[in-house]
N, C-alpha and C positions, 0 to 999 in steps of 0.2 A: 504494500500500500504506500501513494507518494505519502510524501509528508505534510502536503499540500491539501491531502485528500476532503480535511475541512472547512475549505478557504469556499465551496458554495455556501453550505450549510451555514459559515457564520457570515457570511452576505446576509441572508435571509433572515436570518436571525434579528441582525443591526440594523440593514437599511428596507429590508422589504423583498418583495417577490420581484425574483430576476424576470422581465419579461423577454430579453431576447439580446442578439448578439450580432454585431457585426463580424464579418469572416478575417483573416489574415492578410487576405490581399483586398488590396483596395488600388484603382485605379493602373492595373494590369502590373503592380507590382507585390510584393510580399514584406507586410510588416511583420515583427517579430510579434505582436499581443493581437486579442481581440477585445473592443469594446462593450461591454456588457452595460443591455440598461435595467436600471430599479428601480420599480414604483415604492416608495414610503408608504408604509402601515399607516399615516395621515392621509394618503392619499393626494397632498395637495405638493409634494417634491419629491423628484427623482435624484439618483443618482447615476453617472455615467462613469465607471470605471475599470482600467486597463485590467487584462487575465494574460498572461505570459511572460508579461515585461519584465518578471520575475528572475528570468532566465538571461535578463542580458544588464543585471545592474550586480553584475558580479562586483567587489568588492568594497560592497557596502557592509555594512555592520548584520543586516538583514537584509534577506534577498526582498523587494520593495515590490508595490501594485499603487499605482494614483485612481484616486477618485474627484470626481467634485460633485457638491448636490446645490442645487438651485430649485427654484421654484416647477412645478410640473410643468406650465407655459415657457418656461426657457430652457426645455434641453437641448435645443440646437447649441447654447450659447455651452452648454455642460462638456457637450461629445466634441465642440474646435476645441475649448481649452484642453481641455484633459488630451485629445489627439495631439495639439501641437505643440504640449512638455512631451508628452508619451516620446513623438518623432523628433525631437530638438534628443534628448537623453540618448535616444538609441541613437541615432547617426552621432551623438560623439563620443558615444558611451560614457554614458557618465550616468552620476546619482543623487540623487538630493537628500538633505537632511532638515528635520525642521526647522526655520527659520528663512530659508534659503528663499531667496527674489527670482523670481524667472521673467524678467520682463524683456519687451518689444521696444525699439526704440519710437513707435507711435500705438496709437489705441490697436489693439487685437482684436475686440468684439464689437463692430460697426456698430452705432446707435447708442453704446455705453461710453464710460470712463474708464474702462477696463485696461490696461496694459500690460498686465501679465496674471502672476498668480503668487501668492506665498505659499510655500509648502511647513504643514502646520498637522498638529494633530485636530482631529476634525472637531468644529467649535460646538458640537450640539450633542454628540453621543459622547458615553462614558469612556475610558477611558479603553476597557475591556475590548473596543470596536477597532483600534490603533493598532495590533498585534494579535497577530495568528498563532494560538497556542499549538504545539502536537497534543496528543493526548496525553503524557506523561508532563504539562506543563511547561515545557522547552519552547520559546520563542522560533517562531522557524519562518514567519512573513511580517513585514509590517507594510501599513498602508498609510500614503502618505495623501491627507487631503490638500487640493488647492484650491485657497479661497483666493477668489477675483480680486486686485487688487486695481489701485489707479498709481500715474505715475506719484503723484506728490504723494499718496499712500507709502510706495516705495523709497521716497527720500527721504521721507519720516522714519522710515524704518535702519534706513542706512547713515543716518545724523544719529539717533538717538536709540534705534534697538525695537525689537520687536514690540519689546513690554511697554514702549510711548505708545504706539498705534494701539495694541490690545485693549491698551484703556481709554483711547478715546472712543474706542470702540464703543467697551464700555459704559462709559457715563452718558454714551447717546443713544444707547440704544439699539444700536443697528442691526439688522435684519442680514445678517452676514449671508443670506440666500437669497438673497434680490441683487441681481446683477445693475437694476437701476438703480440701487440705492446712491444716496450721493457721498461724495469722497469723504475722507474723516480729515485730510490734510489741509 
């Protein structure tokens, strides 16, 4: 049995029933993951997150999966971001760790402020949802959410640290699953 073998079950578990998956290749080529989507036990947000990419973020701490969840009305904006860290990572091979800025040098998601993402553990589930246990309790995946960020979002983060943005988050409220919501910078 992989070691992986409870990485659907605790989807399901955390974010909802998997409805369905895009395939490997896309556009007559061959990405190394497939994107899986989730409907939230709410009902009213999904989540779009990578299944393979596990296998090419070799020498990370833990072999890694991205997610991000957004409102149900916006998983187009869910399945470019999470595809285009997914594809930035794998073509350089590389890895992310929380905190870490992934941005564009202009907006990413047309109609938002969006310009990249922070990679974070996910701001809404416990903590239990962040790490794929085996069954004997041994860490064996971790999933890294990325929540939409905006440029000044990201220079806030890079002057002062993740923990200034976190709390302005914070003390306004925000809806860290509304891609419209407005910048905290």
């Amino acid at each position: 049995m992989s070691r992986f073998a409870r990485f659907p079950e605790h989807v399901e578990k955390h974010i909802g029933r998997v409805r369905g998956a895009d395939g490997r290749e896309t556009g007559g080529r061959v990405r190394g993951y497939h994107l899986v989507y989730c409907d939230h036990h709410d009902g009213a947000h999904v989540s779009v997150l990578t299944s393979g990419l596990r296998d090419k973020t070799a020498g990370a701490p833990l072999p890694q999966e991205l997610v991000c969840t957004l409102r149900a009305d916006q998983e187009h904006y869910a399945k470019h971001l999470t595809g285009v860290v997914a594809e930035l990572l794998t073509e350089s091979d590389s890895r992310v760790g929380y905190g870490a800025l992934i941005m564009n040098d202009r907006v990413l998601l047309p109609g938002t402020e969006v310009a990249g993402a922070l990679a974070a553990p996910h701001p809404y589930l416990g903590d239990e949802f962040d790490v794929l246990l085996a069954d004997d309790g041994t860490p064996v995946l971790q999933l890294i959410t990325l929540v939409p960020i905006s440029r000044g979002e990201a220079q806030l983060v890079a002057r002062h640290g993740r923990d200034a943005l976190y709390d302005r988050w914070e003390q306004r409220a925000f809806d860290l699953l509304d891609i419209h919501r407005p910048t905290a910078a």
